[in-house]
Each structure stands twice: as C-alpha cells, then as structure tokens.
C-alpha positions as CSV (number, residue, x, y, z in Angstrom):
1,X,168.2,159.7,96.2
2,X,168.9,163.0,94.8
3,X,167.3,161.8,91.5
4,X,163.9,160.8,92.9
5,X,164.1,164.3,94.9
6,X,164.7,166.5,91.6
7,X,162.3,164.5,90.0
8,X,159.9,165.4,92.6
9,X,160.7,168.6,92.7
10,X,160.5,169.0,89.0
11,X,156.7,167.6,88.9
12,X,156.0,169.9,91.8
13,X,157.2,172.9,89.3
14,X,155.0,171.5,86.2
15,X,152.4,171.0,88.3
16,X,152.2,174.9,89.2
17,X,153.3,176.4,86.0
18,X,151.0,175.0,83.1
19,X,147.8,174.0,82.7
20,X,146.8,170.2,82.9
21,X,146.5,170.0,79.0
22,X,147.5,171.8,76.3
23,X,144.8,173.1,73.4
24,X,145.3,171.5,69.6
25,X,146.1,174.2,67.1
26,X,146.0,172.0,64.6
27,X,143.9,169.6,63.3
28,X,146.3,167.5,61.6
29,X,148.7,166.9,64.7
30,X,147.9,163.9,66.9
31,X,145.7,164.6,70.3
32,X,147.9,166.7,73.3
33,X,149.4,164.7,75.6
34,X,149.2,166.2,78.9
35,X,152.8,167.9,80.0
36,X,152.8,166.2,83.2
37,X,152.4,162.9,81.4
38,X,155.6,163.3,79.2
39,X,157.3,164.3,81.9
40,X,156.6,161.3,83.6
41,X,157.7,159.4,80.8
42,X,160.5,161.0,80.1
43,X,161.2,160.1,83.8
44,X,160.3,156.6,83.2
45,X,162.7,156.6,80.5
46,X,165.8,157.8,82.5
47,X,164.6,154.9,85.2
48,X,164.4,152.3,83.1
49,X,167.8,153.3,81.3
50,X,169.7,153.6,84.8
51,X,168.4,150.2,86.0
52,X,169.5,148.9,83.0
53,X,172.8,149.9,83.4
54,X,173.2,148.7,86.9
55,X,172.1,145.7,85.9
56,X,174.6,145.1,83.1
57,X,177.2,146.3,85.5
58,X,176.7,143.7,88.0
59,X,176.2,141.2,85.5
60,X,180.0,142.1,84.2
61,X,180.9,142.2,87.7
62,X,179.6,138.8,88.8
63,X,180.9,137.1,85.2
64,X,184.4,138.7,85.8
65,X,186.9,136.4,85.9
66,X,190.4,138.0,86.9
67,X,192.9,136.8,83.7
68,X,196.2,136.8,86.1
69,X,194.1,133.9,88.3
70,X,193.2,132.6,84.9
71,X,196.6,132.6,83.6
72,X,198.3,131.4,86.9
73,X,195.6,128.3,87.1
74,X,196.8,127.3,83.7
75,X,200.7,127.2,83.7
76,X,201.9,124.0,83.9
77,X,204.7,123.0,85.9
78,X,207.8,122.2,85.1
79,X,209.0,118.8,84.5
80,X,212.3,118.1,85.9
81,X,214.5,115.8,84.5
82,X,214.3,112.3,84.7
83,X,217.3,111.0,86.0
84,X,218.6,108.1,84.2
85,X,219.9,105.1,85.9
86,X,223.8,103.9,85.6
C-alpha cells in the first residue's frame, strides 16, 4: 500500500513541477517523451518486477518439499533376523 501511495504522490509532484513535454534541442535525438510518461513506466517496471517476484516465491513455496519428511519417507526399516528353526 505504501507503494501505490508514493507513487501517487510522486505523479502528483511531476504533475505540478514540469511542463507536460519537454522541447527537442536536438535534431538528431529521438522525439521527447513526456516526463510523466517515463515515470509511469518506470512505475510499470517496478510493478511488473515485484509481481514477478511474488510470483516466483509462491511458486518455490508451493513446490517445497521439506528434505527431513523426504528423508524420513525413504528409510527403510530394519529387517530383523530371521530366526532359524532347530
């Protein structure tokens, strides 16, 4: 939650403090993109990237399989003696 409210807050403050787009000095460089636009993305970017992570995470979590169960569940008992008959 207190990611979506700085990122809030930190359009709010674009927003306010530049213009909508930004002039081309040169001719050569590719067209502006608006500052509020990359902003978004960059947004976008640290969205994506978190769900990511929480998504990997619960995969690991839900494929976890604990190795002490593992180990236990693979022991084999032990064979006692056969007894021979006299």
């Amino acid at each position: 939650m207190g990611t979506f409210v700085a990122q809030v807050g930190h359009h709010q403050y674009i927003r306010h403090t530049s213009p909508a787009f930004e002039a081309v000095s040169n001719s050569v460089r590719a067209p502006a993109i608006p500052r509020t636009l990359r902003a978004g993305l960059g947004w976008a970017v640290v969205f994506v990237g978190l769900l990511a992570k929480i998504t990997l995470a619960k995969k690991t979590i839900r494929d976890y399989s604990d190795p002490v169960v593992a180990l236990a569940s693979q022991r084999k008992e032990w064979r006692r003696p056969v007894q021979e008959k006299l």
